[in-house]
LOZAKE-888167 format. One line per field, with one value per residue (C-alpha): residue in three letters; chain; residue number from 0; x, y, z. Coordinates in pm, whole numbers, plus 50000, padded with zeros to 5 digits. Example, Ala and Ser with C-alpha at 12.3 -4.5 7.8 and 13.67 -1.06 7.14 Angstrom:
2
residu	(ALA;SER)
chaine	(A;A)
num	(0;1)
X	(51230;51367)
Y	(49550;49894)
Z	(50780;50714)
***
This chain:
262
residu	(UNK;UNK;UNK;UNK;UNK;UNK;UNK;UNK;UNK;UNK;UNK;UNK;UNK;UNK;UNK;UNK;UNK;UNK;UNK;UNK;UNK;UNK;UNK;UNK;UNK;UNK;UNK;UNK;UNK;UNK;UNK;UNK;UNK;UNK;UNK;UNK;UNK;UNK;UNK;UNK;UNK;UNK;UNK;UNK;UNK;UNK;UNK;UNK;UNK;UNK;UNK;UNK;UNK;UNK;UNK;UNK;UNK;UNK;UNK;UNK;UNK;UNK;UNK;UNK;UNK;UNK;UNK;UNK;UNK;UNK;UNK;UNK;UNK;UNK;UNK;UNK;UNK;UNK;UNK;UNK;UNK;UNK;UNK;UNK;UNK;UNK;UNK;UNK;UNK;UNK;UNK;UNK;UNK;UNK;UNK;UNK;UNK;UNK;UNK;UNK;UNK;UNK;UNK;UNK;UNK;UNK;UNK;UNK;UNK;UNK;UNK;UNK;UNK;UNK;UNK;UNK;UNK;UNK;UNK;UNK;UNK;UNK;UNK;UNK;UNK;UNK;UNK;UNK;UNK;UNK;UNK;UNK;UNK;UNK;UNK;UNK;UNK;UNK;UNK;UNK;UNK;UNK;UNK;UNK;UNK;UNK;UNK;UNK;UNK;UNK;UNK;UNK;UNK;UNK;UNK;UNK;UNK;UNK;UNK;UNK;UNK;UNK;UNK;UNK;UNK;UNK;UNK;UNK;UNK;UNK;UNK;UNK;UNK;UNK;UNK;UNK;UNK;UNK;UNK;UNK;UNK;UNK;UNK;UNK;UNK;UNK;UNK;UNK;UNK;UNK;UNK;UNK;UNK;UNK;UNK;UNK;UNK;UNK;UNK;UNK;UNK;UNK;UNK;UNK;UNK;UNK;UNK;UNK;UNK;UNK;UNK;UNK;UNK;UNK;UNK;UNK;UNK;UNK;UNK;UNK;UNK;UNK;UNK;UNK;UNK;UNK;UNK;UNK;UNK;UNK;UNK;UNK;UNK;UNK;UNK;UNK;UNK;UNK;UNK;UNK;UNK;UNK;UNK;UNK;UNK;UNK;UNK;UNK;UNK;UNK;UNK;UNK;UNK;UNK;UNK;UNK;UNK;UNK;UNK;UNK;UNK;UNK)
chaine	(A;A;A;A;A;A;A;A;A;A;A;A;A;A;A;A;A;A;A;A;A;A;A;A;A;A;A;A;A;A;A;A;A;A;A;A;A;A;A;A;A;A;A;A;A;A;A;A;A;A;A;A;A;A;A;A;A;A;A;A;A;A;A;A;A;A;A;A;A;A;A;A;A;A;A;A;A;A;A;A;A;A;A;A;A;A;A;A;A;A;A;A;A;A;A;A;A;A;A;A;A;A;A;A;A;A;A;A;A;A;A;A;A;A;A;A;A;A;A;A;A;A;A;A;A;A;A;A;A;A;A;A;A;A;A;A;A;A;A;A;A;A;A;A;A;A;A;A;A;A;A;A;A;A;A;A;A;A;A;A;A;A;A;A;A;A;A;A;A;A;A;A;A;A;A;A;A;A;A;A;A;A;A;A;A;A;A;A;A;A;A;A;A;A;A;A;A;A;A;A;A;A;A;A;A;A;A;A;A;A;A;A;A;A;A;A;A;A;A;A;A;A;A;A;A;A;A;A;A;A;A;A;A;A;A;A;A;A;A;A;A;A;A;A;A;A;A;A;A;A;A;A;A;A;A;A;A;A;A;A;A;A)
num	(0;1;2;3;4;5;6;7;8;9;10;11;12;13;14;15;16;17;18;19;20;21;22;23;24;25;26;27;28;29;30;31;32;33;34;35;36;37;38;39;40;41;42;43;44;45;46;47;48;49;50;51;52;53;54;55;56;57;58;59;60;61;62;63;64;65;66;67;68;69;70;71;72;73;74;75;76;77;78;79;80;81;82;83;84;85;86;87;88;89;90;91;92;93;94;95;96;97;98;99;100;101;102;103;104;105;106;107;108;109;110;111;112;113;114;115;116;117;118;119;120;121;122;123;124;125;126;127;128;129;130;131;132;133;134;135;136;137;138;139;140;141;142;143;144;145;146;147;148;149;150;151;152;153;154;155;156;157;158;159;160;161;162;163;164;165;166;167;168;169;170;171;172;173;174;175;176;177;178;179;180;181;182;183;184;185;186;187;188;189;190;191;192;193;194;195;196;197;198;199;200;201;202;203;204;205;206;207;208;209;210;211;212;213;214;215;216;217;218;219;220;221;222;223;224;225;226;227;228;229;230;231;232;233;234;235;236;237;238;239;240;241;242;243;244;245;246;247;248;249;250;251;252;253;254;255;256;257;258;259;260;261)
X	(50000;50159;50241;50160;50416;50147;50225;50013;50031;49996;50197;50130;50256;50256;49914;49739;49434;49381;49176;49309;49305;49069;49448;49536;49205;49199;49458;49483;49115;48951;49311;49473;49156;49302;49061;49045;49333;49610;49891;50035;50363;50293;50526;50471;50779;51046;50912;50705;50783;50713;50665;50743;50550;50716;51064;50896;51169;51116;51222;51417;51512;51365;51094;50831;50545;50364;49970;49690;49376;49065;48684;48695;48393;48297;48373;48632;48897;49140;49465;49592;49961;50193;50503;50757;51105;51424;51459;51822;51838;51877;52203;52451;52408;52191;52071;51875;51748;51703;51516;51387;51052;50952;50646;50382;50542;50921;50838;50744;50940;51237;51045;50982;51320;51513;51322;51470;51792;51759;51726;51662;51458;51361;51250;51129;51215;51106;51337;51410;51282;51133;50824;50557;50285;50167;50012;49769;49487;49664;50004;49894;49709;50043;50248;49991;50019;50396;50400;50208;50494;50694;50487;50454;50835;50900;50634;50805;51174;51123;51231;51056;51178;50948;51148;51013;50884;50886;50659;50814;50992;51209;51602;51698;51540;51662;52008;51993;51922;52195;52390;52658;52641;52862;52694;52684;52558;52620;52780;52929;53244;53310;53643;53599;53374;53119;53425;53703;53562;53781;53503;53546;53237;53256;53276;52971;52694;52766;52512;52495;52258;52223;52094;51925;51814;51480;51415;51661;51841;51995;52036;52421;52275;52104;52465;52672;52375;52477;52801;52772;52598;52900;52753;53077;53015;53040;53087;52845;53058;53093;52707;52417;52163;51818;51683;51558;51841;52075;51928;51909;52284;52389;52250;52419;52755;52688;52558;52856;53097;52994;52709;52613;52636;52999)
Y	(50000;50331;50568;50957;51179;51546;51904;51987;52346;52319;52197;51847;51587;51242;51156;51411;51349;51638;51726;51723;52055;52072;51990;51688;51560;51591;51437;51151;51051;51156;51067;50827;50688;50598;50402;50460;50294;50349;50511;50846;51080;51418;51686;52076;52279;52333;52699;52489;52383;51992;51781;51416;51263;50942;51148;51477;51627;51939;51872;52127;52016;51823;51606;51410;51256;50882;50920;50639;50797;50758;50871;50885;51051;51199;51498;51484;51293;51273;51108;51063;51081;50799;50823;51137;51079;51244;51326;51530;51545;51969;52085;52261;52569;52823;52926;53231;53244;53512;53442;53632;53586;53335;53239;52995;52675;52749;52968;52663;52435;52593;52661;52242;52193;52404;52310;51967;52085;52228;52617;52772;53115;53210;53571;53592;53931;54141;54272;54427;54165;53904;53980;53905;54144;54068;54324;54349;54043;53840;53863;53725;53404;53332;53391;53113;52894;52937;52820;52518;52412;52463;52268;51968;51940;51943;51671;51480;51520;51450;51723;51913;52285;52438;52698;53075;53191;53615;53863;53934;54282;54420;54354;54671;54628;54274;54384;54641;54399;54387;54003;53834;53564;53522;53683;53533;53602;53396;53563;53420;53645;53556;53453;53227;52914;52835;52567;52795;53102;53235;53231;53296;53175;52959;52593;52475;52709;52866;53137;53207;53480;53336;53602;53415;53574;53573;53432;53667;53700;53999;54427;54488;54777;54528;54301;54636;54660;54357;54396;54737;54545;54318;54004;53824;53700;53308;53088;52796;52651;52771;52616;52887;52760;52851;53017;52705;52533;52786;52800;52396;52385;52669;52548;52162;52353;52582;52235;52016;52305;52416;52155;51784;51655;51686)
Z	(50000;49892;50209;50025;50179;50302;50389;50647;50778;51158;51490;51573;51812;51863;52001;51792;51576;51314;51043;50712;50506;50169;49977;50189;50179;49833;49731;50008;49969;49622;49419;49588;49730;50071;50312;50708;50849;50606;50670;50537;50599;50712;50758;50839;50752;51040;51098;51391;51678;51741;52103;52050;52312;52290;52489;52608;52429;52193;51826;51676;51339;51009;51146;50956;51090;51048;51076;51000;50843;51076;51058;50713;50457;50157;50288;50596;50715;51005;51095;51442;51511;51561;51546;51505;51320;51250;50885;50823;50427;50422;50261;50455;50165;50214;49811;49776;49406;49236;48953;48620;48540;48233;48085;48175;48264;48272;48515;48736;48577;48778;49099;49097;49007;49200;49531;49482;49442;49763;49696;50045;49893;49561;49491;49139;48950;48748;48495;48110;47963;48168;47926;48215;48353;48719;48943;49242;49287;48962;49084;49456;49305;49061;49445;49587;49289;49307;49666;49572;49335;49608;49819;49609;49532;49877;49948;49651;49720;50072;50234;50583;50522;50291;50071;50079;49781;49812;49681;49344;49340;49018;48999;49134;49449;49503;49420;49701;49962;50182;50244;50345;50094;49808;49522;49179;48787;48481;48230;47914;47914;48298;48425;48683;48719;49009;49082;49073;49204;49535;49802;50187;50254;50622;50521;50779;50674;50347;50171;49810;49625;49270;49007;48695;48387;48241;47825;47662;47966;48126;47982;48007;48223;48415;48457;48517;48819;48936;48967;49137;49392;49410;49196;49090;48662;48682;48358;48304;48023;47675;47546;47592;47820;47847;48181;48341;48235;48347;48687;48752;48624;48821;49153;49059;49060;49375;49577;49444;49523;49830;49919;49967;49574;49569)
***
């Protein structure tokens, strides 16, 4: 019997029995077409903090959840709580994505992706020619549908730390954000790779801002921006890549360089 690994957006415990959200229900009972008594996987980002009740002891880092589905309808569902377990599968680099906006599903193509490479943040941008008009009510429901990307590829990939997905903003405003991570744009003409790059980023918890193009990528006003704002121009090899490609391969490099791929 398959075991459907859920986000479920509250605390919970061992010994809890909890409602599932419209989502979980949905997808547990109308697709799947679980029965009472079968078991799913829950897990509810590590924002929250979780009581085992099996040690008393308060869980502080990536923790997933076994549940067995009880009082089950057309309409509702539960699961109680059974058992709480360790799950330690983040990478030790923190990836904040900056990310041009592309069209329809490229657009969440890389969100998916990216997520299960293990991207931390992702703030997608608006730029020269990103070529995509969001504003007010349309731009919030693209956010939520975003986050449900995000949401999915975490429940697929296995991983309890939901990445944030930010209220999109243009490139200048992201650029003026201050950090302390190690900055980094692709650019063709570049002189070092994400391998060879001089970093003195500290070797346990290591932060990288990656800038990615839209389709058409980056103005050279936008680029000189960038490295105003003290981006450092990386190589991704001598082929031309398009935007989701660039950002997949990118992140690769940044987790086998300074990650858990190597």
């Amino acid at each position: 019997m398959r075991n459907p690994r859920i986000y479920l957006n509250q605390a919970m415990k061992v010994g809890d029995t909890l409602p599932l959200n419209d989502d979980a229900f949905g997808h547990t009972v109308r697709v799947l077409r679980l029965k009472e008594g079968d078991m799913i996987t829950l897990f509810n980002d590590t924002n929250f903090n979780i009581v085992n009740t099996l040690s008393t002891d308060k869980c502080s880092g990536e923790y997933e959840f076994q549940g067995k589905l009880i009082n089950v309808s057309k309409k509702h569902a539960e699961v109680i709580i059974i058992d709480c377990q360790e799950k330690m599968i983040e990478s030790p680099v923190n990836i904040h994505l900056g990310q041009g906006i592309s069209r329809g599903e490229r657009m969440d193509f890389t969100l998916q992706k990216s997520v299960e490479l293990g991207v931390n943040t992702i703030t997608p941008l608006f730029t020269e020619r990103c070529g995509v008009k969001l504003s007010g009510e349309r731009l919030e429901k693209k956010r939520e549908q975003w986050q449900k990307i995000i949401i999915s590829a975490c429940e697929q990939s296995g991983r309890c730390t939901v990445p944030i997905i930010m209220t999109p903003i243009s490139l200048g405003l992201w650029l003026q954000q201050e950090s302390s991570a190690l900055k980094l744009n692709l650019h063709p003409k570049a002189e070092h790779s994400i391998m060879t790059i001089p970093s003195q980023q500290p070797k346990d918890k290591p932060r990288v801002r990656l800038l990615i193009g839209p389709e058409g990528g980056l103005s050279d006003e936008e680029i000189g921006q960038a490295n105003n704002a003290e981006f450092v121009d990386v190589l991704l090899g001598p082929r031309i890549l398009r935007t989701e490609t660039a950002a997949l391969t990118a992140i690769t490099a940044i987790q086998c360089r300074f990650g858990d791929l190597a």
